[in-house]
C-alpha positions as CSV (number, residue, x, y, z in Angstrom):
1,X,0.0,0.0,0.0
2,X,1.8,3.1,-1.0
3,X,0.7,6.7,0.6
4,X,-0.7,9.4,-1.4
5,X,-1.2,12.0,1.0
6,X,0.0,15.4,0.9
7,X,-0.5,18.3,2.8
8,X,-1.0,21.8,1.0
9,X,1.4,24.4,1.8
10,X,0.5,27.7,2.9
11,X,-0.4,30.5,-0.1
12,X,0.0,27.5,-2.5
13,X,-3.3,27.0,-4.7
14,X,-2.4,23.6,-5.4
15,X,0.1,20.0,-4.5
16,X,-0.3,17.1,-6.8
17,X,1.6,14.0,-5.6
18,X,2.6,11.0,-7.6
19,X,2.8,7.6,-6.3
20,X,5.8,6.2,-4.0
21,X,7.4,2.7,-4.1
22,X,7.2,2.4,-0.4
23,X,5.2,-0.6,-0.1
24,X,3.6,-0.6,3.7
25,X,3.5,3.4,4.7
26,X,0.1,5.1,5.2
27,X,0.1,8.8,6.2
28,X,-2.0,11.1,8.1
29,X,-2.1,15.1,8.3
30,X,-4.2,17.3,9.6
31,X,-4.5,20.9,8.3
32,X,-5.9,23.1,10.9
33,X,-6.9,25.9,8.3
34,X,-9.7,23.8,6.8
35,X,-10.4,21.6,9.5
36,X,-9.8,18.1,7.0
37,X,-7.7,15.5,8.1
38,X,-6.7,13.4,4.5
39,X,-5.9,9.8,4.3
40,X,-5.1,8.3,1.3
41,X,-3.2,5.1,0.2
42,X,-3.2,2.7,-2.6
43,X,-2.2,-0.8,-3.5
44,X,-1.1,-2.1,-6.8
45,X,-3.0,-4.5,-8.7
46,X,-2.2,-7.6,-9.9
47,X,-1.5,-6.3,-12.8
48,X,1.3,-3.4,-11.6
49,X,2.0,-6.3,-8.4
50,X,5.7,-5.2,-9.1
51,X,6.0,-1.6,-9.9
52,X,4.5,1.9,-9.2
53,X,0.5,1.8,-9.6
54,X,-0.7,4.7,-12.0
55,X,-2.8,6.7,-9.8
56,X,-2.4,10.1,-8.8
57,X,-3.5,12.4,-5.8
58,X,-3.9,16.1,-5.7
59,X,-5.7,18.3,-3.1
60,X,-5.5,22.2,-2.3
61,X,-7.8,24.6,0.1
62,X,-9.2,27.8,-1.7
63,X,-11.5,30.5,-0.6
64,X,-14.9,30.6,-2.8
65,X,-16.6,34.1,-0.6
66,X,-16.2,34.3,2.9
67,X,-15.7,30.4,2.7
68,X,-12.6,28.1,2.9
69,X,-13.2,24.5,0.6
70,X,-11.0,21.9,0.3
71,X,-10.8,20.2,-2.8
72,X,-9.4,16.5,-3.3
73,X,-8.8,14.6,-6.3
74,X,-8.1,11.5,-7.1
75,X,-7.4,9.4,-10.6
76,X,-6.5,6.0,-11.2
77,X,-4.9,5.2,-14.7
78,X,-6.6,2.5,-16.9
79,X,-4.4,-0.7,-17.1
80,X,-5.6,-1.5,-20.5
81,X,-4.3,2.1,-21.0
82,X,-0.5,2.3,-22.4
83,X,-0.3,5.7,-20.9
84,X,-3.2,5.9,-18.3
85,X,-0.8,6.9,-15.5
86,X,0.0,9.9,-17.5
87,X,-3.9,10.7,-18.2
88,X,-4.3,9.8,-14.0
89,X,-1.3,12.2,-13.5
90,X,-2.7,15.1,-16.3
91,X,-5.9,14.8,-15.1
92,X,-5.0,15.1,-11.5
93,X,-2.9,18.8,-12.4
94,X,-5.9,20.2,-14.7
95,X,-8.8,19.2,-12.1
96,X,-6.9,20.9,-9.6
97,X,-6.2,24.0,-11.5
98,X,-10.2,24.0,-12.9
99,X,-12.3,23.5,-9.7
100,X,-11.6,26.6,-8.4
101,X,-13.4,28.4,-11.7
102,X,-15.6,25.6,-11.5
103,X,-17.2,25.7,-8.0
104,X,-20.2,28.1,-6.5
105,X,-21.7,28.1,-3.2
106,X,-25.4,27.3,-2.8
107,X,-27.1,30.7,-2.0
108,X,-29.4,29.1,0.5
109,X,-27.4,26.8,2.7
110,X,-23.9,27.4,1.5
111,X,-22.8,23.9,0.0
112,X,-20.3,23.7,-2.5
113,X,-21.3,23.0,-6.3
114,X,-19.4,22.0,-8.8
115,X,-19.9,22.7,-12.7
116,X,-19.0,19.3,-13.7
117,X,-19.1,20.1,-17.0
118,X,-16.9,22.7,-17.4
119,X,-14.8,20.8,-14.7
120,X,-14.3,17.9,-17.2
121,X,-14.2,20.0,-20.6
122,X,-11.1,21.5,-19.0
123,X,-9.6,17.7,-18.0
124,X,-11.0,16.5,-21.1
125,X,-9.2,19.1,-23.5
126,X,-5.8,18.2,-21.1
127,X,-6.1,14.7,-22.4
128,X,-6.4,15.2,-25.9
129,X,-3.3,17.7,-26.0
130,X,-1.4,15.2,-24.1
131,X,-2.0,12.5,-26.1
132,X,-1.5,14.9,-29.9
133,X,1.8,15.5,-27.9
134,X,2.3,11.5,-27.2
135,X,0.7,11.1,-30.9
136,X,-1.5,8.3,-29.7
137,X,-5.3,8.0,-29.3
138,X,-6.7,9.5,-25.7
139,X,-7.9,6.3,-25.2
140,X,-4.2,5.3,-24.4
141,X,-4.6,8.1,-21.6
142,X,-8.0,6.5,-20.1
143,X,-7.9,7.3,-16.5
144,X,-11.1,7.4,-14.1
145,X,-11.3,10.4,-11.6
146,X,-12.9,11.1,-8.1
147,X,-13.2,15.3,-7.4
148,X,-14.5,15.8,-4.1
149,X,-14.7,19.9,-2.9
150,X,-15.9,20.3,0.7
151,X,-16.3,22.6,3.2
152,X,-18.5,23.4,6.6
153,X,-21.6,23.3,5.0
154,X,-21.2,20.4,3.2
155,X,-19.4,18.6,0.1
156,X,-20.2,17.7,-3.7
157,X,-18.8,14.9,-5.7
158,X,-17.6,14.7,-9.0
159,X,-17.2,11.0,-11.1
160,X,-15.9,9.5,-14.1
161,X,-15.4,5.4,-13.6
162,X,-15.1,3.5,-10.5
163,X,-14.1,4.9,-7.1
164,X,-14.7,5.5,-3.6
165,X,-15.7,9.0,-1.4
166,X,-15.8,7.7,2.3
167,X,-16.0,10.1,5.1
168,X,-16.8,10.8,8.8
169,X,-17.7,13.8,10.9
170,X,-15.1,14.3,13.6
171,X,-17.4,13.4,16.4
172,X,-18.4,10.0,14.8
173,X,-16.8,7.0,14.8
174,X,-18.8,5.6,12.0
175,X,-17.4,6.0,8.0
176,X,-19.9,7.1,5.5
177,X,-20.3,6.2,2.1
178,X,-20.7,9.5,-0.2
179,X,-20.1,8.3,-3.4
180,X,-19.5,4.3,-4.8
């Protein structure tokens, strides 16, 4: 199981982080700022049993009003894909550049929204530069993507492909599922 997490450093928008060969560490930070503690980790599949998995893992806090969010992204490359950590790793960088632009608060009760459409236009066009520049079909950049923004009101979630969103409030014990 290799750790993904990263913390965001202070008056930076944005920290992508690519896979490490350590095989047993898990990590855990907590960011006063925004309140978010953020555990990731992954673990190869058979198919990459012997090498660096292609998934990548970005996350940054950024002020939408009054209102800190923290955005998280995550993006696992296709292993039918020649190139899918490259579309996981592309994908990550774009998302977390385009969900600032791409995220509104709900007048009412102050949840994030996300324009997913724009969101993934913006990842979208990413991936078909990358792969003109790789002169090979985006399908060789396939990559599924998890974008989660939260904040103290609440969160939204943003899919392609398979993938997991658990959370927990601090004063429960119990996980949640938010997205599957």
């Amino acid at each position: 199981m290799d750790a993904l997490t990263h913390e965001a450093e202070p008056n930076r928008e944005a920290q992508t982080a690519a896979p490490t060969r350590n095989s047993t560490a898990e990590s855990r930070r907590t960011d006063r700022r925004g309140g978010f503690s953020v555990l990731a980790a992954q673990a190869p599949g058979s198919r990459k049993a012997n090498g660096v998995t292609d998934d990548a893992l970005g996350h940054a806090y950024f002020r939408c009003g009054r209102h800190t969010l923290w955005a998280g992204i995550v993006a696992d490359g296709a292993g039918s894909a020649e190139f899918g950590g490259d579309g996981a790793r592309a994908a990550v960088a774009m998302a977390i550049d385009a969900v600032q632009a791409a995220t509104a608060l709900d007048p009412l009760d102050k949840r994030p929204c996300v324009d997913a459409e724009s969101l993934l236009t913006a990842v979208r066009s990413t991936l078909q530069r990358e792969a003109l520049r790789k002169k090979v079909s985006i399908r060789q950049l396939a990559t599924t993507m998890t974008v989660v923004v939260a904040g103290r009101h609440g969160a939204c979630v943003v899919q392609v492909g398979d993938g997991a969103v658990v959370f927990r409030v601090a004063a429960d014990a119990q996980w949640e599922v938010g997205a599957w």
